[in-house]
C-alpha atoms as one frame of an Amber mdcrd trajectory, in Angstrom:
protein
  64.735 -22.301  21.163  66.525 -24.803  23.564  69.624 -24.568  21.751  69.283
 -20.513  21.853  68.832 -21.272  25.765  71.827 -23.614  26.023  73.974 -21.357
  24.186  73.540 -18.340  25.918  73.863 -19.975  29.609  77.155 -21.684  28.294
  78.065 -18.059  27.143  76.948 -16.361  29.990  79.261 -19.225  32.387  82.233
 -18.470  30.530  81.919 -14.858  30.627  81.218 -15.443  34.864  84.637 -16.738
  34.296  86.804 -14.232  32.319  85.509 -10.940  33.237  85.311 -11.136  36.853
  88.950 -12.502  36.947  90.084 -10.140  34.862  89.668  -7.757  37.746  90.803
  -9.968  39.952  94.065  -9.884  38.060  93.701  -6.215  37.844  93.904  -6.099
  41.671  96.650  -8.745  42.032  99.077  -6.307  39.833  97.762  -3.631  42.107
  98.525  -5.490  45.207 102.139  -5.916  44.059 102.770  -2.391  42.940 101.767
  -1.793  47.329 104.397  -4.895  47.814 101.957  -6.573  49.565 102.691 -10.165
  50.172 101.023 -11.134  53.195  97.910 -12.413  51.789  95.562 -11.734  55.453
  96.885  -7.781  54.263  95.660  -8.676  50.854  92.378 -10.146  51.900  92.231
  -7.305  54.377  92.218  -4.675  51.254  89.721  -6.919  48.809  87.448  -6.599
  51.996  87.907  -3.215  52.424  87.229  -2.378  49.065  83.965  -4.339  49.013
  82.415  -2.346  51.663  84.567   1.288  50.690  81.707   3.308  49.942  78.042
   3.259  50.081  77.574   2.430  46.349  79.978  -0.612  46.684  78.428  -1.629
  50.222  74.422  -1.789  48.491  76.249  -3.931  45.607  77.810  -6.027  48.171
  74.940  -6.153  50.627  72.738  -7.179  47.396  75.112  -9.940  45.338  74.910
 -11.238  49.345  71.209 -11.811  49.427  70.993 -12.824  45.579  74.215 -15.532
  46.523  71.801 -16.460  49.534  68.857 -17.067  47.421  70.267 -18.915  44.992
  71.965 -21.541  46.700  68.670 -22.332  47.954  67.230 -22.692  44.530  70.752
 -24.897  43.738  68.859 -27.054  46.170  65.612 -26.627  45.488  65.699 -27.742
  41.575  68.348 -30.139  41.887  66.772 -32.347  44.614  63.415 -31.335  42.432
  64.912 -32.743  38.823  67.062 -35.012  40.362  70.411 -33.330  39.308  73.762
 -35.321  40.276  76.005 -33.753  42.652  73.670 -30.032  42.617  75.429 -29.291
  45.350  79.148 -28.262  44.239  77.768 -25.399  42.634  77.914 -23.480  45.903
  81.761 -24.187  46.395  81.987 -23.088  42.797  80.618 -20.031  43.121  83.599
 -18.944  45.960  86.035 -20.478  43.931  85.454 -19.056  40.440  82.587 -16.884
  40.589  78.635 -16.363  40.783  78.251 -15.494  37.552  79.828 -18.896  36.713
  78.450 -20.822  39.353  74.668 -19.680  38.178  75.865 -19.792  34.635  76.464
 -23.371  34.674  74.057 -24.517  36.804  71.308 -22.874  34.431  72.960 -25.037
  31.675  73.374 -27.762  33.004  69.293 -27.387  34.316  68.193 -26.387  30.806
  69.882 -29.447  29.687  68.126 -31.989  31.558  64.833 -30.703  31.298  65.343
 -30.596  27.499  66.060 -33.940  27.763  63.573 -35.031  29.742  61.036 -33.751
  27.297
């Protein structure tokens, strides 16, 4: 069952990778079709398009609590099973993504509590 566990969070981190960048890329080609360059105007339209309706403001306003809640169980279970450097999972998730971020860091967990055992 452990195994089952691992490989799913590994698959679940990679997807947290690919998919959500693959609309990132979609909006990058969309971007350039505008001829935007400036990249405040470009942050300017991802940030508009976050918050553009009331459907895309309660996902927003939700992935914001759910970001919140996590990072304090990225704390909370890495001080608890003494995970190394617990911490850069936060940076991770604005960098690549949550899905990664949380993807990983439930590896990585399942991992050493597997091994623990």
């Amino acid at each position: 069952m452990k195994n089952i566990r691992l490989a799913l969070y590994a698959l679940l981190s990679a997807a947290g990778v690919g998919w959500p960048w693959y609309f990132i890329y979609q909006f990058i080609g969309e971007t350039e079709q505008l001829g935007l360059t400036d990249p405040i105007e470009i942050i300017n339209l991802f940030s508009a398009g976050v918050w553009a309706n009331a459907s895309a403001g309660f996902i927003a306003a939700d992935l914001t609590l759910v970001l919140i809640a996590s990072f304090f169980f990225y704390a909370a279970e890495g001080i608890r099973l003494g995970m190394k450097r617990w911490y850069l999972y936060i940076p991770a998730t604005f960098m690549l993504s949550f899905a990664f971020s949380f993807g990983l860091f439930m590896f990585n967990r399942e991992r050493l509590i597997t091994n623990e055992n």
